[in-house]
TIKEKOL-37663 format. One record per residue: x, y, z of N, C-alpha, C, CB in turn; residue number from 1; chain. Coordinates in nm, 4 decimals. Glycine has a CB too. Layout:
<rec <X; Y; Z>; <X; Y; Z>; <X; Y; Z>; <X; Y; Z>; NUM; 'A'> ...
This chain:
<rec <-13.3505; -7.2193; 0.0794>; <-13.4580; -7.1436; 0.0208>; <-13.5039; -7.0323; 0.1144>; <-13.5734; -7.2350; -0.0137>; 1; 'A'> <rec <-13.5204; -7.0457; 0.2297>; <-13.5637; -6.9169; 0.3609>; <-13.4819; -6.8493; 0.3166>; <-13.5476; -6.9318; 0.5379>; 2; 'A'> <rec <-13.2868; -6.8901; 0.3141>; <-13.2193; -6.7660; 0.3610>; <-13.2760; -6.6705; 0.2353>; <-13.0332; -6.7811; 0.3771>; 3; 'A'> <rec <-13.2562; -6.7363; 0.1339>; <-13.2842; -6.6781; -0.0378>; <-13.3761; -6.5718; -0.0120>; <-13.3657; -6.7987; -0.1631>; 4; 'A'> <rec <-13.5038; -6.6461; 0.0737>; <-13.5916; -6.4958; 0.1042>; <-13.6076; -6.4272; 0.2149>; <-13.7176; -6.5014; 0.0828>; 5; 'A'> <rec <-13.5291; -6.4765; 0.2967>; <-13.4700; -6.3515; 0.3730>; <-13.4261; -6.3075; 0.3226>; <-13.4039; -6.3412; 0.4606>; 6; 'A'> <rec <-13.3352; -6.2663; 0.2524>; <-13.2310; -6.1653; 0.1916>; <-13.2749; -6.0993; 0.1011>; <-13.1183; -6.2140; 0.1402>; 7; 'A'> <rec <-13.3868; -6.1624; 0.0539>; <-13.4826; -6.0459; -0.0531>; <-13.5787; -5.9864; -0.0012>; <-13.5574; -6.1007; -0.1739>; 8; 'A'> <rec <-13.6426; -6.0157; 0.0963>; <-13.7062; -5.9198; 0.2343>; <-13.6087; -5.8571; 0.2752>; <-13.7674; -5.9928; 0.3683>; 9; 'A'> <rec <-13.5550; -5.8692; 0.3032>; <-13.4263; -5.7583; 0.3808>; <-13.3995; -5.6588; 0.2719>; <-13.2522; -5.8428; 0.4266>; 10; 'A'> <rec <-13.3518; -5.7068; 0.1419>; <-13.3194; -5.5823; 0.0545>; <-13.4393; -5.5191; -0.0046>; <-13.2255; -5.6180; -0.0622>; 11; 'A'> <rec <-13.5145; -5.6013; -0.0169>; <-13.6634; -5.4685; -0.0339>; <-13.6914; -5.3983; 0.0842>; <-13.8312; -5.5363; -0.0681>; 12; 'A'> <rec <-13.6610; -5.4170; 0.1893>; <-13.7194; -5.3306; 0.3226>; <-13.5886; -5.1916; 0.2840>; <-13.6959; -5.4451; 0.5326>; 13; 'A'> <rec <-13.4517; -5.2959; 0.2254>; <-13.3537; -5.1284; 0.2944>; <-13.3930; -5.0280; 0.1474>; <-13.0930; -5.1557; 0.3173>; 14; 'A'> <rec <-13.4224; -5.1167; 0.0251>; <-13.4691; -5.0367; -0.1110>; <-13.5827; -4.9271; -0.0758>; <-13.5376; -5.1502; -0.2305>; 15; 'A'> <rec <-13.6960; -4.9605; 0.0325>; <-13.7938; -4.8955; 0.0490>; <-13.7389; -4.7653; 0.1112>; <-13.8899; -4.9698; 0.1197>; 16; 'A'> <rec <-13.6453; -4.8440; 0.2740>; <-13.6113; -4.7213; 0.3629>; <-13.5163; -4.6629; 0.2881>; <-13.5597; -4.7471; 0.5103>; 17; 'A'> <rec <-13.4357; -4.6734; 0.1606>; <-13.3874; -4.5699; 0.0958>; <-13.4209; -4.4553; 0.0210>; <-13.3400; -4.6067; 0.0469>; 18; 'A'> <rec <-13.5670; -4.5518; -0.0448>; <-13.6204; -4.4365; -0.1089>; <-13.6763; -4.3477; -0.0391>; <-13.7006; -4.4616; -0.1930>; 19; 'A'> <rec <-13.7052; -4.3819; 0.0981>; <-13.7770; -4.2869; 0.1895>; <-13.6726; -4.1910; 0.2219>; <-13.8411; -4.3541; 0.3219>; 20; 'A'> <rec <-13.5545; -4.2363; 0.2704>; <-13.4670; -4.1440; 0.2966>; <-13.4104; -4.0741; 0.1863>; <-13.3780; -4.1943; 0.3659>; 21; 'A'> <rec <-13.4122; -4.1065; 0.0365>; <-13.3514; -4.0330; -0.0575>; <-13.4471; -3.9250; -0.0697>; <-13.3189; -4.1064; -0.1834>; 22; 'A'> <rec <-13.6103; -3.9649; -0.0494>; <-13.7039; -3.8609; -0.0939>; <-13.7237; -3.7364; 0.0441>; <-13.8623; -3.9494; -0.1380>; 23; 'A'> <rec <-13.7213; -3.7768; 0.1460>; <-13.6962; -3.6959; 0.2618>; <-13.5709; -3.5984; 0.2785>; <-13.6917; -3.7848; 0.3632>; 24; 'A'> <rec <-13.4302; -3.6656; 0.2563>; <-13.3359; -3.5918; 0.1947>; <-13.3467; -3.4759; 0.0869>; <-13.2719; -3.6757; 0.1496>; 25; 'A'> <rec <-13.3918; -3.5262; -0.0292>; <-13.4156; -3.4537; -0.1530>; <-13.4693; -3.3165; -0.1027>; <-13.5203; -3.5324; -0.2542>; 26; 'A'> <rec <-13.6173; -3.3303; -0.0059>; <-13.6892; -3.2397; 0.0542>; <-13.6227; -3.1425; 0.0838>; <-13.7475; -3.2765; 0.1482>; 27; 'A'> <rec <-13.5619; -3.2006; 0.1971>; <-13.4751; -3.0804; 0.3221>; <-13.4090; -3.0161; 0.2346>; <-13.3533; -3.1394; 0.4543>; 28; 'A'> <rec <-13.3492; -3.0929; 0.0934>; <-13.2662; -3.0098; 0.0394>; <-13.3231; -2.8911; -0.0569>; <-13.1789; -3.0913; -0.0242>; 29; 'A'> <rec <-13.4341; -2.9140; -0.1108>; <-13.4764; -2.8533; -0.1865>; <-13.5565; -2.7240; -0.0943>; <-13.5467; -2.9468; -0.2758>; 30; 'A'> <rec <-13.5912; -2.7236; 0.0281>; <-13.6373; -2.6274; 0.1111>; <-13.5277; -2.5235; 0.1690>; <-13.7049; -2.6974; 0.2162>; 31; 'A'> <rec <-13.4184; -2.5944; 0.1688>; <-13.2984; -2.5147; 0.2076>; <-13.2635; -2.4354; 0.1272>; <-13.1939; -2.5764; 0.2339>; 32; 'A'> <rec <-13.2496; -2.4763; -0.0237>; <-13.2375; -2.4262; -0.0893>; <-13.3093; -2.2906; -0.1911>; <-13.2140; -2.5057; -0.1019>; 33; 'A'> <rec <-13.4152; -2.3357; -0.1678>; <-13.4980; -2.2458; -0.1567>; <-13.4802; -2.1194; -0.0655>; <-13.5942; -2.3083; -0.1293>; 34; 'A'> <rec <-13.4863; -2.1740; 0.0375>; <-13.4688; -2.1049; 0.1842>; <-13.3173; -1.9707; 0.1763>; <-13.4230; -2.2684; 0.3191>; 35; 'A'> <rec <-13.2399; -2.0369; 0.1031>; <-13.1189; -1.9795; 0.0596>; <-13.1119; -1.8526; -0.0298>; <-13.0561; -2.0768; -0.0038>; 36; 'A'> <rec <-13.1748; -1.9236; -0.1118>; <-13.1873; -1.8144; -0.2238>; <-13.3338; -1.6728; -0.1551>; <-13.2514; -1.9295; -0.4074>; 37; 'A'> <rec <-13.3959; -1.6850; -0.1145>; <-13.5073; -1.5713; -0.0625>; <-13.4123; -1.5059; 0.0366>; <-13.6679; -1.6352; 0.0188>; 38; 'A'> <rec <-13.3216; -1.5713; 0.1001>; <-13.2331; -1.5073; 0.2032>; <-13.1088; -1.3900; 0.1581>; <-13.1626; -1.6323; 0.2719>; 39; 'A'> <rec <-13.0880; -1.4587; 0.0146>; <-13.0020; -1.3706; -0.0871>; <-13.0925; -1.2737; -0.1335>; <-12.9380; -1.4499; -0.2148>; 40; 'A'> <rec <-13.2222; -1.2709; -0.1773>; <-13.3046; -1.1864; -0.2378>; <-13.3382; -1.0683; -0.1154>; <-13.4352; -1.2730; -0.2981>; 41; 'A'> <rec <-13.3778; -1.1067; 0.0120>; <-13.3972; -1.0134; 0.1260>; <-13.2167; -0.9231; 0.1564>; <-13.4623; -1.1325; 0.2826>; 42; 'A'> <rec <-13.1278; -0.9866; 0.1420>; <-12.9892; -0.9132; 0.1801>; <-12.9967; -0.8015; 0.0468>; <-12.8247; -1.0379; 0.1804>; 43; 'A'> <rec <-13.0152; -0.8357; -0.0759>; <-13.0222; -0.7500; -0.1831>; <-13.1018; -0.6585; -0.1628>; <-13.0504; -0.8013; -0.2909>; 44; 'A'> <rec <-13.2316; -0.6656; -0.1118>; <-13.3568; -0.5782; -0.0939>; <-13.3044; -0.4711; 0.0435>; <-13.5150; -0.6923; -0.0531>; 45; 'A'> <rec <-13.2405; -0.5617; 0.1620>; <-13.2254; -0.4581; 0.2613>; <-13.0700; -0.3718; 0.1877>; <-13.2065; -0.5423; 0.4439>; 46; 'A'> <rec <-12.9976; -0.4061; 0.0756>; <-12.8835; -0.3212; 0.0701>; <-12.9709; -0.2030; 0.0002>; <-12.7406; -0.3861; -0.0171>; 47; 'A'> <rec <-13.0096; -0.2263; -0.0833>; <-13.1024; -0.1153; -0.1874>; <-13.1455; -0.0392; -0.0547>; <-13.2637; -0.1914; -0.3049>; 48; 'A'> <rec <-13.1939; -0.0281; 0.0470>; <-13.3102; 0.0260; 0.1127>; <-13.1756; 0.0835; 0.2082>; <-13.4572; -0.0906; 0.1799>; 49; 'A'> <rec <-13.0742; 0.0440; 0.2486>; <-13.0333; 0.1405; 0.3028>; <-12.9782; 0.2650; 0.2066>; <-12.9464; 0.0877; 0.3869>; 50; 'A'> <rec <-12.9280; 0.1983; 0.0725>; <-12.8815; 0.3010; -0.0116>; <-12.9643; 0.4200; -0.0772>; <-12.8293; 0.2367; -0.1057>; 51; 'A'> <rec <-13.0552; 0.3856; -0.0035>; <-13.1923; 0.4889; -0.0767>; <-13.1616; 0.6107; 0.0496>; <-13.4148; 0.3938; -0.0708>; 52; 'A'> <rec <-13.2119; 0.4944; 0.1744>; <-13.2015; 0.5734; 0.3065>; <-13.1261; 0.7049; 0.3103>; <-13.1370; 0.4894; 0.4062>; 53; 'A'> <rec <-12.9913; 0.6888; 0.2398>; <-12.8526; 0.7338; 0.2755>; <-12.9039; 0.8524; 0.1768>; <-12.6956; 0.6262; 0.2399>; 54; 'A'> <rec <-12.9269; 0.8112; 0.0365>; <-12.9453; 0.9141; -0.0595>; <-13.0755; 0.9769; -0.0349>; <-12.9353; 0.8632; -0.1986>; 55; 'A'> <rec <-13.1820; 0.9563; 0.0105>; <-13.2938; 1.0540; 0.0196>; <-13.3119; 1.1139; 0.1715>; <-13.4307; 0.9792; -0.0287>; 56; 'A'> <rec <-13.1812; 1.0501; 0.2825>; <-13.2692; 1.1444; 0.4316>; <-13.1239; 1.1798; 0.4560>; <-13.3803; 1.0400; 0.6011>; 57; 'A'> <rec <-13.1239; 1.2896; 0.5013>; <-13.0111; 1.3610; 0.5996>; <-13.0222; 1.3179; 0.7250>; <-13.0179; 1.5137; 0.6115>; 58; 'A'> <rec <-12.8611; 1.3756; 0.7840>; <-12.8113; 1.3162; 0.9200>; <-12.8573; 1.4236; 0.9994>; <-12.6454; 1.2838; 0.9391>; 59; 'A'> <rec <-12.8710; 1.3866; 1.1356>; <-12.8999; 1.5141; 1.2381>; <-12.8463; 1.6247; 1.2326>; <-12.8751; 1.4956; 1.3577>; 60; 'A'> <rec <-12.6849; 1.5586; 1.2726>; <-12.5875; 1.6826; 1.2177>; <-12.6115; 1.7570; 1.1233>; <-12.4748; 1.6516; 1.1781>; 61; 'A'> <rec <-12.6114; 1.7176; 0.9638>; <-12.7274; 1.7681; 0.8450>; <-12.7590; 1.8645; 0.9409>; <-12.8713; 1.6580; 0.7817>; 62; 'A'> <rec <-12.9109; 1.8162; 0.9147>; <-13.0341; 1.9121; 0.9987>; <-12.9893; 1.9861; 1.1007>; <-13.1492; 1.8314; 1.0694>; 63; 'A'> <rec <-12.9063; 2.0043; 1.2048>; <-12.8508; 2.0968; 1.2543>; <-12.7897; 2.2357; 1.2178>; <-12.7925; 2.0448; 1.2901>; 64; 'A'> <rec <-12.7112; 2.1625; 1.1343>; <-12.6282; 2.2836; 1.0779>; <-12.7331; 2.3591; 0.9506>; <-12.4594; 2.2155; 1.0042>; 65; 'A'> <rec <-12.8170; 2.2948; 0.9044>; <-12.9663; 2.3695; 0.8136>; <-13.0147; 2.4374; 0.8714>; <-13.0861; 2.2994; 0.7687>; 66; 'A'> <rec <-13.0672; 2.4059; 1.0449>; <-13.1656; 2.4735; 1.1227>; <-13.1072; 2.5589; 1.1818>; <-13.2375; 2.4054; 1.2069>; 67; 'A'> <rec <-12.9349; 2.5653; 1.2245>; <-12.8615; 2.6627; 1.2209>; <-12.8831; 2.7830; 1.1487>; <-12.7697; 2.6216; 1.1943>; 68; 'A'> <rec <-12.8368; 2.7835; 1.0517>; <-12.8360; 2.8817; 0.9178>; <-12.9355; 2.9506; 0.9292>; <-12.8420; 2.8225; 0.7782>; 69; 'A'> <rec <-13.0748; 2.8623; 0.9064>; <-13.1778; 2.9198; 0.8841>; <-13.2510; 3.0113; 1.0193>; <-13.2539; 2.8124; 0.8287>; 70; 'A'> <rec <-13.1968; 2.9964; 1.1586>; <-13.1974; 3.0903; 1.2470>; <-13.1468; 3.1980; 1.2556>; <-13.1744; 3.0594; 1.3206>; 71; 'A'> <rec <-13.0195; 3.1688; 1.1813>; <-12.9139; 3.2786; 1.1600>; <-12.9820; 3.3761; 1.1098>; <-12.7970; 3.2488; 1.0715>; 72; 'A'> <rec <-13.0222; 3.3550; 0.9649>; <-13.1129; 3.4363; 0.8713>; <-13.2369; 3.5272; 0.9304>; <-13.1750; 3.3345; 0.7754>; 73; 'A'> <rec <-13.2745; 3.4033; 1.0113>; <-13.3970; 3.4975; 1.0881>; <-13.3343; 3.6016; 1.1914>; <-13.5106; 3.3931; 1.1845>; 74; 'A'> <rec <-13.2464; 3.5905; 1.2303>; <-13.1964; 3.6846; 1.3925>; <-13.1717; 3.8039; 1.2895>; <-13.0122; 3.6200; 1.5190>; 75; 'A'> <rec <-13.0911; 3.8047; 1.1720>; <-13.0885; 3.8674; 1.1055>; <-13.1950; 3.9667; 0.9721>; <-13.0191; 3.8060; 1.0995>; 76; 'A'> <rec <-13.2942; 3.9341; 0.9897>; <-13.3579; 3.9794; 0.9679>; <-13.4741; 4.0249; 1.0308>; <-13.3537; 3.9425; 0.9076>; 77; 'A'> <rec <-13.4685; 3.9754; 1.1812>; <-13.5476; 4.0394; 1.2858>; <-13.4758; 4.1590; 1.2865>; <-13.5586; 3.9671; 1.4267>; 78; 'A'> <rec <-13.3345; 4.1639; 1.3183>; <-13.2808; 4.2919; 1.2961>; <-13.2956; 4.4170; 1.2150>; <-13.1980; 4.2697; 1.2771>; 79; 'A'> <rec <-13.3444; 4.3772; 1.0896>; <-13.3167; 4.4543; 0.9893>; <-13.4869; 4.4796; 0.9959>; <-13.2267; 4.3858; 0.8482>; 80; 'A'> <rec <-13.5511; 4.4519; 1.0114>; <-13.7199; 4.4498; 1.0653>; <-13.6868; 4.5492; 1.1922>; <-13.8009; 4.2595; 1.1246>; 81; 'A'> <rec <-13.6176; 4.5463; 1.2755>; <-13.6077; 4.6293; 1.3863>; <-13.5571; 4.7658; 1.3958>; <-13.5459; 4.5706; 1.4608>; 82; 'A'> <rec <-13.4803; 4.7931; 1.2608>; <-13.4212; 4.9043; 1.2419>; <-13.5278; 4.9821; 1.1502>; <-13.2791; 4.8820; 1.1848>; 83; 'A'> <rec <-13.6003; 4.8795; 1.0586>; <-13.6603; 4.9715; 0.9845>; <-13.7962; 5.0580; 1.0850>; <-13.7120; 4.8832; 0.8454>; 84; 'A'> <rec <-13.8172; 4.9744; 1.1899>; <-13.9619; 5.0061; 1.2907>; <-13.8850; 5.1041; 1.3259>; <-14.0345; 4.8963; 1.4258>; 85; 'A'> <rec <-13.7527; 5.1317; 1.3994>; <-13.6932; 5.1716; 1.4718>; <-13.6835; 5.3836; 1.4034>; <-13.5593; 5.0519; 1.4786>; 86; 'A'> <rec <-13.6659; 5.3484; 1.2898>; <-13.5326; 5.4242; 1.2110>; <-13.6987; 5.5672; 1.2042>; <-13.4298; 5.3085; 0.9855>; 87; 'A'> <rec <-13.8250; 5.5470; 1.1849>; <-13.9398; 5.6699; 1.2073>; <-13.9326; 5.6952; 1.3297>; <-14.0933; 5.6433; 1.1758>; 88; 'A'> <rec <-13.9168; 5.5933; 1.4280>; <-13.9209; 5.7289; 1.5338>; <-13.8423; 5.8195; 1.6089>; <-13.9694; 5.7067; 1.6176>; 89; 'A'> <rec <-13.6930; 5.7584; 1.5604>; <-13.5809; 5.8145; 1.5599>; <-13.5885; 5.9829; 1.4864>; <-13.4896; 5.7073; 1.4867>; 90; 'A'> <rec <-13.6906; 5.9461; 1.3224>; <-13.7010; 6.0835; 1.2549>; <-13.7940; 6.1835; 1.3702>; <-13.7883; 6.0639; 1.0859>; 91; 'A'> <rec <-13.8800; 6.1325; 1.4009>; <-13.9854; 6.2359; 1.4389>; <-13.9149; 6.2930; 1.6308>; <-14.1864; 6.1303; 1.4341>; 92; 'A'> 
């Protein structure tokens, strides 16, 4: 008769520590998982954000060769500003 209830103390103790461990398990898993998916949602969010990056800002180089040009234009039209100051007192 003891062993009888030993052995049914024993299997209610490992029934308990299972459910503890099935429900602790369950947890980790369901946080991971979680955890998983926001990690997929942030990789999606940072691809968008560089593809914006790319399409709305220029490269240095870009901007170089713009701020180029647009000096160009000016040297050239300091010039043409310089001839016209130039070109009256040449008349007189």
């Amino acid at each position: 008769m003891e062993l009888l209830e030993l052995r049914r103390r024993a299997m209610s103790e490992y029934a308990v520590w299972n459910t503890i461990l099935t429900f602790i398990v369950g947890l980790i898993g369901f946080v991971m998982r979680d955890k998983f998916n926001e990690l997929g949602r942030i990789s999606i969010l940072l691809n968008k954000t560089r593809e914006e990056m790319a399409r709305d800002h220029i490269t240095r180089t870009e901007f170089r060769y713009d701020m180029q040009q647009l000096m160009d234009r000016f040297d050239r039209l300091e010039e043409k500003l310089d001839d016209l100051v130039a070109a009256p007192n040449r008349r007189n």
